[in-house]
C-alpha positions as CSV (number, residue, x, y, z in Angstrom):
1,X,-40.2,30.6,50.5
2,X,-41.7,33.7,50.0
3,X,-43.8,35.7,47.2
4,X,-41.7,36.6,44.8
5,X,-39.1,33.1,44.7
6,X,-40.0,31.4,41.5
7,X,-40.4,27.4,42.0
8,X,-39.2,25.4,39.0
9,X,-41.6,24.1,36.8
10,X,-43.8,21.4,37.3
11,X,-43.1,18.4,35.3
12,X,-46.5,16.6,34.9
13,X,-46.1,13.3,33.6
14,X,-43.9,11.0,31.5
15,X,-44.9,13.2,28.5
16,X,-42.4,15.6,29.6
17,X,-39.8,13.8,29.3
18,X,-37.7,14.8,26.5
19,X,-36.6,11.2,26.4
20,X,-40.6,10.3,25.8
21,X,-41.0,13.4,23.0
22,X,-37.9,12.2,21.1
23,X,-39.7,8.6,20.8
24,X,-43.1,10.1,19.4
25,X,-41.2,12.2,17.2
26,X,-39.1,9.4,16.0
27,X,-42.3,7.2,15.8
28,X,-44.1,9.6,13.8
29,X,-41.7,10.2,11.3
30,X,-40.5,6.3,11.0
31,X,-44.2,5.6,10.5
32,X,-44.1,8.3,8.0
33,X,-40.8,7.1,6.3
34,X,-42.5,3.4,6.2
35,X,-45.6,5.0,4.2
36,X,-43.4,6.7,1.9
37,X,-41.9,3.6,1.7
38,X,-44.2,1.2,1.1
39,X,-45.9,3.6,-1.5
40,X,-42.0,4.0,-3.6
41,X,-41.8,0.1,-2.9
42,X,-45.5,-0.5,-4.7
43,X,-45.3,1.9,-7.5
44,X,-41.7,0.8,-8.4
45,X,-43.1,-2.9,-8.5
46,X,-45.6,-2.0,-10.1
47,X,-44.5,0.0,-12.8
48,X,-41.3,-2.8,-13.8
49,X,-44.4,-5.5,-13.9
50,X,-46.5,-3.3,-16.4
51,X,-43.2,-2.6,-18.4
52,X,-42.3,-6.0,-18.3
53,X,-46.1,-7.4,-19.4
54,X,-46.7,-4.6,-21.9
55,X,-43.4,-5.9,-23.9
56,X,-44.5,-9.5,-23.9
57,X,-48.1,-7.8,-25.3
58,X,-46.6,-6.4,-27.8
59,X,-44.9,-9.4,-29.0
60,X,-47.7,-11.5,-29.1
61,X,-49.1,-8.5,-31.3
62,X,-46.3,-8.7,-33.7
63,X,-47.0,-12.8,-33.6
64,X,-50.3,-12.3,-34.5
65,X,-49.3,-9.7,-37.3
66,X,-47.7,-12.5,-39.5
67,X,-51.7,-13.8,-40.3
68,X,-53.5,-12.6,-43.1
69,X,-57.1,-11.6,-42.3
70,X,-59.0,-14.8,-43.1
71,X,-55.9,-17.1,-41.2
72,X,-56.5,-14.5,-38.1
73,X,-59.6,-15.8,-36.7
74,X,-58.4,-19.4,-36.7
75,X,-55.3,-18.1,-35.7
76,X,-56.6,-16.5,-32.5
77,X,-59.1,-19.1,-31.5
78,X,-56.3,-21.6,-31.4
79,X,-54.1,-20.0,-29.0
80,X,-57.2,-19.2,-27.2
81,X,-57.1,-23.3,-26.8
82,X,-53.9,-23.7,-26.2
83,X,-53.9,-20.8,-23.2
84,X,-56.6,-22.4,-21.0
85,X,-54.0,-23.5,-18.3
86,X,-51.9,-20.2,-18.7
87,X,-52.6,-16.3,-18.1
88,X,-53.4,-15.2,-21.1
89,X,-56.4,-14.0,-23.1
90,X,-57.4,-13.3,-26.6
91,X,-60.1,-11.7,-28.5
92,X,-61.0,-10.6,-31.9
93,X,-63.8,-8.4,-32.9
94,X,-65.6,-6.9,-36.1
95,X,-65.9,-3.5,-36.8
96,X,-69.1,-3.5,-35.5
97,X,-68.0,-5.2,-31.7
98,X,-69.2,-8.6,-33.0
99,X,-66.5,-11.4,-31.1
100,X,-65.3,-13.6,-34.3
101,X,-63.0,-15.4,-32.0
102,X,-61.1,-16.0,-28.8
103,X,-62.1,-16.3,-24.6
104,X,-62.7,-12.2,-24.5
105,X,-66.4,-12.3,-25.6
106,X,-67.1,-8.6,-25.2
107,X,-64.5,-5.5,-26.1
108,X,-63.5,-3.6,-22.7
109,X,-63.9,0.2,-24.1
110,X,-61.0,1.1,-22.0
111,X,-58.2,-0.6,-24.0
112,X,-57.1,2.0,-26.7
113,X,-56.2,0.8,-31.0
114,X,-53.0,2.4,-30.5
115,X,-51.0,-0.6,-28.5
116,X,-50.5,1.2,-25.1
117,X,-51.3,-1.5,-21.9
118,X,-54.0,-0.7,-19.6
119,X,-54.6,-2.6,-16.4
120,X,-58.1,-3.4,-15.9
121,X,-60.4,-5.4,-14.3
122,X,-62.7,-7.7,-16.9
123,X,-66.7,-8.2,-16.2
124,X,-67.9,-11.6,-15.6
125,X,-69.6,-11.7,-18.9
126,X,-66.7,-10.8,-20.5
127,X,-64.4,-13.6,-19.8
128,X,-65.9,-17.3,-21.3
129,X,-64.8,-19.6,-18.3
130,X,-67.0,-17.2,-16.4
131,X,-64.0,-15.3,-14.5
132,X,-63.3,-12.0,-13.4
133,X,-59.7,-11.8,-13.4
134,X,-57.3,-8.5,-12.9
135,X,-55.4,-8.1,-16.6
136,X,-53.0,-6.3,-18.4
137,X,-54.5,-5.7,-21.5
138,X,-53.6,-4.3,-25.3
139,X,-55.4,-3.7,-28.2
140,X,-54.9,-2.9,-32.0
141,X,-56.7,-1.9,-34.6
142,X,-56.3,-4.1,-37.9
143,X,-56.5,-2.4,-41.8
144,X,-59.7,-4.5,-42.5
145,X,-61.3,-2.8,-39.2
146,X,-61.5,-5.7,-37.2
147,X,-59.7,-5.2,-33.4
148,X,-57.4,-7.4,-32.1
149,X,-57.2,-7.3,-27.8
150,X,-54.5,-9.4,-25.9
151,X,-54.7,-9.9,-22.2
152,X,-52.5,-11.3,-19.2
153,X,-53.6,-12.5,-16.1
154,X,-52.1,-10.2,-13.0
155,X,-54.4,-11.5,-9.9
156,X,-51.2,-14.2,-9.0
157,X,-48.8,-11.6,-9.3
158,X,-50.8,-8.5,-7.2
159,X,-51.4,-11.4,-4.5
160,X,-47.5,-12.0,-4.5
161,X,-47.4,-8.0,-4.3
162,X,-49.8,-7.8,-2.2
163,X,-47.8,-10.5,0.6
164,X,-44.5,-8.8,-0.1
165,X,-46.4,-5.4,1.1
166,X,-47.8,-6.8,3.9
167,X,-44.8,-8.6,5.5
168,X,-43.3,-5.3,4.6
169,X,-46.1,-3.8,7.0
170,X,-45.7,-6.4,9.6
171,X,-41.8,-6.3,9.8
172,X,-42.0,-1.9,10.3
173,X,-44.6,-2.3,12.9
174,X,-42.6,-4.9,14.9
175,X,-39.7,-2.8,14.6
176,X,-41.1,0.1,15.9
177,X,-43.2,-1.8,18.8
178,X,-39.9,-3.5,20.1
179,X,-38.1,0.3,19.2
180,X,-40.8,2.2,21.1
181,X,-40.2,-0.3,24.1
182,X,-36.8,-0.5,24.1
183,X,-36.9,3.5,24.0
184,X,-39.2,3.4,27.4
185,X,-36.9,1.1,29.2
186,X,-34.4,3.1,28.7
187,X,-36.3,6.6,29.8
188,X,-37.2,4.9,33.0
189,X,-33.3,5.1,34.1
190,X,-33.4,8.6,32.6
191,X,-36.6,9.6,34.3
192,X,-35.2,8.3,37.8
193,X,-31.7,10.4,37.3
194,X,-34.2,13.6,36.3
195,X,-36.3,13.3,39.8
196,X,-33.1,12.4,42.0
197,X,-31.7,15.5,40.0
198,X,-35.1,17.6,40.8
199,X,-35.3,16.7,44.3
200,X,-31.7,17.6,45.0
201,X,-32.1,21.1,43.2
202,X,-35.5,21.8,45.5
203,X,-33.5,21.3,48.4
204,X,-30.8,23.6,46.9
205,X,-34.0,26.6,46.2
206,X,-34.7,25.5,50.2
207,X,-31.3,26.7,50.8
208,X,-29.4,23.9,51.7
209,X,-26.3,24.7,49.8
210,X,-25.0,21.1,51.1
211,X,-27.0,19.4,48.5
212,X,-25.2,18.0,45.2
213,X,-27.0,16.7,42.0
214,X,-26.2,12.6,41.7
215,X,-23.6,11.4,38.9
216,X,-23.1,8.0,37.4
217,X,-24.6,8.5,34.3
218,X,-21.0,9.5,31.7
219,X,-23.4,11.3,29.8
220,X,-24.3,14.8,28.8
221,X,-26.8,15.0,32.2
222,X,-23.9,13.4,33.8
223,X,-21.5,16.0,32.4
224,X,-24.0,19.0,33.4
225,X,-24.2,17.6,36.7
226,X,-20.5,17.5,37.5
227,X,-20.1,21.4,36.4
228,X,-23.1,22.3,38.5
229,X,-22.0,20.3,41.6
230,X,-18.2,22.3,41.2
231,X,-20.4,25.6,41.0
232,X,-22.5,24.5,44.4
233,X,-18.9,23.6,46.2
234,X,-17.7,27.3,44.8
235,X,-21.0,28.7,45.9
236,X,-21.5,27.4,49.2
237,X,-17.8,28.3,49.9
238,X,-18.2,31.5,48.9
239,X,-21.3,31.8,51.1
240,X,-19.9,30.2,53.9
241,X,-16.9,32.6,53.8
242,X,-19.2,36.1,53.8
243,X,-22.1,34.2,56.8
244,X,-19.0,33.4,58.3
245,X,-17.2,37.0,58.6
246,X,-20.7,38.7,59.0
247,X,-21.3,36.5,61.8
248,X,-17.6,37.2,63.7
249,X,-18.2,41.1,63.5
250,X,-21.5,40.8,64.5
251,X,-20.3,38.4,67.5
252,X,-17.1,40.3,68.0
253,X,-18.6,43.9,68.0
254,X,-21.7,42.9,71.0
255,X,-18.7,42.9,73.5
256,X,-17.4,46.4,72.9
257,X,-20.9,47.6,72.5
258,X,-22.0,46.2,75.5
259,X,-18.9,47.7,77.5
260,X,-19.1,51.0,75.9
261,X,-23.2,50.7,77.2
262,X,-22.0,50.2,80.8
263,X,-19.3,53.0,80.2
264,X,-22.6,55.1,79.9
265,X,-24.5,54.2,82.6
266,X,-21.7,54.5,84.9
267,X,-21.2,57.9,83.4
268,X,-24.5,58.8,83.9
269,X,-24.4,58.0,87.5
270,X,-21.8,60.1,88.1
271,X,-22.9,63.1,86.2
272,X,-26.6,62.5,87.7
273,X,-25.5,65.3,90.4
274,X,-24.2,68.3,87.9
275,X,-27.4,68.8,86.5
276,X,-25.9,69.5,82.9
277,X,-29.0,68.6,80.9
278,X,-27.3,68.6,77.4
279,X,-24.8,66.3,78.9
280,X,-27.7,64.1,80.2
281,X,-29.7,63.9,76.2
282,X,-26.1,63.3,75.1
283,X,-25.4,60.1,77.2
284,X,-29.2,59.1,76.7
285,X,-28.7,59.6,73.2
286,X,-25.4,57.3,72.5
287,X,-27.4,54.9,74.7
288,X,-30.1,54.8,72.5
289,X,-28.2,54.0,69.4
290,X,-25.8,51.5,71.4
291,X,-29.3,49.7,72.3
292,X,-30.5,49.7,68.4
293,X,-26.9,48.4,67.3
294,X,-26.5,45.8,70.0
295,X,-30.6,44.6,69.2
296,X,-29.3,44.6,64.9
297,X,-26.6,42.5,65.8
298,X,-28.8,40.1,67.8
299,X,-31.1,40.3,65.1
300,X,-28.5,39.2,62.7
301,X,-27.0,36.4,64.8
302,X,-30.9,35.3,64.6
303,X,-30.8,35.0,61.1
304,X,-27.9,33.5,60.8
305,X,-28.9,30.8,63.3
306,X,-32.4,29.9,61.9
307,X,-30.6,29.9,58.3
308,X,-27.9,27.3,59.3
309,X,-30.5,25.0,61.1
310,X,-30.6,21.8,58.7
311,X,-32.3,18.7,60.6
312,X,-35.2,20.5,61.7
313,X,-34.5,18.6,65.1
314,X,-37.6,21.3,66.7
315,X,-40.2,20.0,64.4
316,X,-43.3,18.4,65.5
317,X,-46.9,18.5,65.4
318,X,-48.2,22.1,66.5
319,X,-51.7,23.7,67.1
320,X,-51.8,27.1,65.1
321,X,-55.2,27.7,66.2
322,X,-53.6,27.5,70.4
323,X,-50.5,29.3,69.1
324,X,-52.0,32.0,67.0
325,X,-54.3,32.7,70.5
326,X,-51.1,32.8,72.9
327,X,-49.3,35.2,70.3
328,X,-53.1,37.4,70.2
329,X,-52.9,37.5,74.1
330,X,-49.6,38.7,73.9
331,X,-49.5,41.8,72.0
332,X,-53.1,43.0,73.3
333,X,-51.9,44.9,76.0
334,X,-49.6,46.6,74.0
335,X,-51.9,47.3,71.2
336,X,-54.8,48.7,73.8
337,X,-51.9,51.2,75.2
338,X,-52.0,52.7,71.9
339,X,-55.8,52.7,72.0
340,X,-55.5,49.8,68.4
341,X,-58.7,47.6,67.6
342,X,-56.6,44.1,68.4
343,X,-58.8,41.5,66.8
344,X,-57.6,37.5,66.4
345,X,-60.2,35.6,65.2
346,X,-59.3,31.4,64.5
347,X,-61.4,28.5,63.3
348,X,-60.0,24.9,63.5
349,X,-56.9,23.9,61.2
350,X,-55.8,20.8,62.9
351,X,-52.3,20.4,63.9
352,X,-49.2,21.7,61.4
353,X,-46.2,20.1,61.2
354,X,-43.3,22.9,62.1
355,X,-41.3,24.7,64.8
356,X,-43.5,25.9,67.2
357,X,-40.7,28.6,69.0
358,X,-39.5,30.0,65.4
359,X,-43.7,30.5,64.3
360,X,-44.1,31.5,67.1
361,X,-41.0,34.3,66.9
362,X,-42.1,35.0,63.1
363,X,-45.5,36.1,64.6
364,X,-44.6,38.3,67.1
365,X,-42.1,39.9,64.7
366,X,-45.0,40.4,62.5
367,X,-47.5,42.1,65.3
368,X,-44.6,43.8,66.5
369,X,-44.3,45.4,62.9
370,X,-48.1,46.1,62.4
371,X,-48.1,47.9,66.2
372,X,-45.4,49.8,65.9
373,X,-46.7,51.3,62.0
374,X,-50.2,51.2,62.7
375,X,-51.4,54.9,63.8
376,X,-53.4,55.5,67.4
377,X,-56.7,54.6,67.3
378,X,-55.6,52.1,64.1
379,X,-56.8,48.3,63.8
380,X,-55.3,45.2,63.6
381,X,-56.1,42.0,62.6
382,X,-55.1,38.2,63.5
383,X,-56.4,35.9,61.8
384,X,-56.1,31.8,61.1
385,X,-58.5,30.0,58.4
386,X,-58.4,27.3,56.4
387,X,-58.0,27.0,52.7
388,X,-58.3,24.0,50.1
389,X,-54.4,24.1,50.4
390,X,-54.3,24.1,53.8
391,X,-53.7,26.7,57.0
392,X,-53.5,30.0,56.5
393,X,-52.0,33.4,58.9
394,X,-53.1,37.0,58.2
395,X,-51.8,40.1,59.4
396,X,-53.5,43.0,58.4
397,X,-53.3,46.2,59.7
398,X,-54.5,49.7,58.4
399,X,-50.9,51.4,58.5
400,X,-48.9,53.6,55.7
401,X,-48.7,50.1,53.8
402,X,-45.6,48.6,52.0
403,X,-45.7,49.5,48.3
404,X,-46.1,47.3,45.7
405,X,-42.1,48.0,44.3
406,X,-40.7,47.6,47.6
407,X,-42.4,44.0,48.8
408,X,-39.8,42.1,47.9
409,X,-37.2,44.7,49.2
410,X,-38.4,44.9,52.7
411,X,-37.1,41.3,53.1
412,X,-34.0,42.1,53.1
413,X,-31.8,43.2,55.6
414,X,-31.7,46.5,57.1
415,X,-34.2,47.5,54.1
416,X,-36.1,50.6,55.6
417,X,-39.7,51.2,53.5
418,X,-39.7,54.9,51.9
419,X,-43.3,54.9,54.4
420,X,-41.9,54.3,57.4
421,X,-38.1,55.0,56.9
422,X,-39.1,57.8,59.7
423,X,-39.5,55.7,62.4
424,X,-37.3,53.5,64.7
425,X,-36.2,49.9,63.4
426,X,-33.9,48.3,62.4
427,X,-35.3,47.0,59.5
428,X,-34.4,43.0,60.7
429,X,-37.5,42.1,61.6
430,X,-39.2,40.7,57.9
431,X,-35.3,39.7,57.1
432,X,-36.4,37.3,60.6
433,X,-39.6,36.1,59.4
434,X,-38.6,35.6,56.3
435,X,-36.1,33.2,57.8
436,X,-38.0,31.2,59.3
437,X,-40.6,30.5,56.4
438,X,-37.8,29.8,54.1
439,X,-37.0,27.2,57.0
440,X,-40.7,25.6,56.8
441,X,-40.9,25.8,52.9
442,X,-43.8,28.0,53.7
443,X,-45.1,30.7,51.3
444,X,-45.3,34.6,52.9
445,X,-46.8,37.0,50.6
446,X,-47.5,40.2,51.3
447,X,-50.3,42.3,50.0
448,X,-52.4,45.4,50.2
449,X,-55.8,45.9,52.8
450,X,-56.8,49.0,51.4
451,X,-55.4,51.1,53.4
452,X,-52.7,49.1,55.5
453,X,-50.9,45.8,54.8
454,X,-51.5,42.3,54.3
455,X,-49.4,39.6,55.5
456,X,-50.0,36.1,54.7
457,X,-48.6,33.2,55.6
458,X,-49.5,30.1,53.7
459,X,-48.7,27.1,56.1
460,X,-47.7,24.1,53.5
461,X,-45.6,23.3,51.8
462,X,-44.6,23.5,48.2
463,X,-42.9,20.8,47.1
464,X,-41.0,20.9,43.2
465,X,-43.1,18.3,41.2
């Protein structure tokens, strides 16, 4: 894995589950609907029991009617008698406020003359059995002046309102509880399908084109999964079919080049005794570029080898900090015949579980790099430290540098840097590297050092959350 591949995101959590952010949605707006509801359900009830109580009102307004004034008071204090066992009160009252009769011993100011029904809620000392009940209450205004106010009794009926509201209130929440757990068993099965789904498409990013997304499901994830598993089968066909004729002229090529090499020499030997100089740069020179086309086309079977390895059947536990010393001691001759500042400098990582032969291949591809583009008299670095994440290998030396538009060039094949495009290479050698951290789900970056080139390789691995 190197800088610039782009992991997919993390998922971090059961929140992001678009199973779970359906169920909240739906929770919120069913316990929204249910408000809305229960509100519409209470005013409705509420407004057919006032309509249904102001009419009975009103009749006993037009019952009360048929009195003259002097048979009123009598009037209402008898059915004030007769209504002690049932909802209803009465009251009559002078101009002045005075009670001449009835179980409503004080006016309520609220209720208006004019015969509209107001719900209210009666003072102690306004009631004579000493009660404080929730009415309905009307009122009218009589020619003599005196004010007639009828009443009914709503506390039985707001309780039954009340129970009916409740239970409504009960029965939404039970539905949603046993909704918002039958929703979560079923994410769970959703949620598995999602990491066996994720886990087979981070092996696929790690290259193993082998890999297929699992099915079962006969549903729209189940559907997807199909198409992308016929694209993989297409893809890795496709890919097998171009490794695979890469590979054959690259294997099928290193014969003739080898012979037409030999071919040389032995022309060489025989022309060693005519002293034809231009003859001699001639065959040196078509040796030269037999060499550098038989080393691209080792350097291409390489790749093509490390890509294809699948069981990682060389991995074990490996020292960096003894490897990273073996690979210093290596190239310091070579560096101090170009009179280069080799420095490796290591502190203790512990052991790394990889490859040791292809790290150790990857770093000497590396050093061979920084040598051969680092200037006499240069520096180079080696280095191994350790990092919250884990190991880490820098290469740094103080050469032309890679710039910043061509990092992620240089990786490929036979990619030759606008720097360095003057000098001998192949341009295989990061295309190798590059390999073999793909291999180790490593990370390579590469960087600036102000002047020169930074290399790191991060040794851990990245796994898709």
């Amino acid at each position: 894995m190197t800088e610039t591949s782009v992991p997919a995101p993390a998922v971090g959590g059961r929140w992001h589950s678009t199973t779970v952010r359906l169920l909240t949605i739906y929770a919120f707006i069913f316990s929204i609907s249910v408000v809305l509801a229960l509100g519409l359900i209470g005013k409705s009830v509420t407004s057919t029991m006032e309509s249904e109580i102001d009419i009975v009102l009103h009749w006993q307004l037009i019952y009360f009617d048929s009195f003259a004034d002097g048979e009123l008071a009598d009037a209402v204090q008898l059915r004030s008698e007769h209504e002690r066992m049932h909802p209803n009160y009465y009251g009559l009252f002078a101009a002045d406020g005075t009670c001449l009769a009835g179980d409503i011993l004080a006016r309520p100011p609220s209720v208006p003359v004019n015969r509209a029904g107001v719900t209210l809620t009666l003072a102690l000392n306004t009631i004579s059995n000493g009660s404080s009940p929730v009415v309905r209450a009307m009122a009218e205004r009589r020619a003599n002046g005196q004010t007639l106010v009828v009443a009914r009794d709503l506390t039985n009926i707001l309780r039954r309102q009340q129970i009916i509201i409740n239970t409504l209130i009960v029965g939404g929440v039970l539905c949603l509880s046993a909704g918002v757990l039958a929703a979560l068993a079923l994410s769970v099965r959703q949620v598995r399908r999602i990491k066996a789904i994720r886990h087979a498409t981070q092996r696929i990013a790690q290259g193993d084109l082998g890999q297929r997304l699992p099915v079962g499901g006969r549903d729209e994830i189940d559907m997807l999964a199909h198409l992308v598993n016929h694209m993989l089968a297409e893809v890795e066909r496709l890919m097998n079919e171009v490794k695979g004729a890469c590979d054959g002229i690259a294997h099928d090529l290193r014969t003739p080049l080898a012979r037409v090499r030999t071919l040389l020499m032995r022309i060489d030997e025989r022309t060693s005794g005519a002293r034809d100089d231009t003859l001699e740069q001639l065959i040196d020179k078509a040796r030269g570029e037999t060499d550098a086309l038989l080393e691209r086309f080792r350097a291409m079977l390489r790749i093509s080898e490390i890509g294809t390895l699948q069981r990682r059947g060389g991995f074990g536990k490996v020292q960096l900090e003894t490897l990273v010393r073996e690979v210093g001691e290596l190239f310091e001759p070579l560096a101090e015949s170009r009179s280069i500042e080799f420095v490796v400098h290591t502190v203790p990582v512990g052991s790394t579980h990889a490859d040791r032969a292809l790290i150790f291949e990857a770093l000497s591809n590396l050093l061979d790099n920084a040598i051969k583009f680092t200037p006499d008299g240069g520096a180079i670095r080696l280095e191994l430290n350790q990092t919250p994440f884990g190991p880490r290998i820098d290469v740094i030396d103080n050469g032309p540098g890679i710039a910043a538009d061509e990092r992620d060039a240089v990786l490929q094949r036979f990619y030759r840097g606008e720097r360095t495009r003057h000098l001998a290479g192949s341009g295989l050698g990061l295309s190798i590297v590059s390999a073999v951290i793909t291999v180790h789900d490593f990370t390579m970056r590469i960087g600036d050092a102000n002047p020169g080139t930074r290399i790191s390789i991060e040794c851990w691995t990245r796994t898709l959350a």
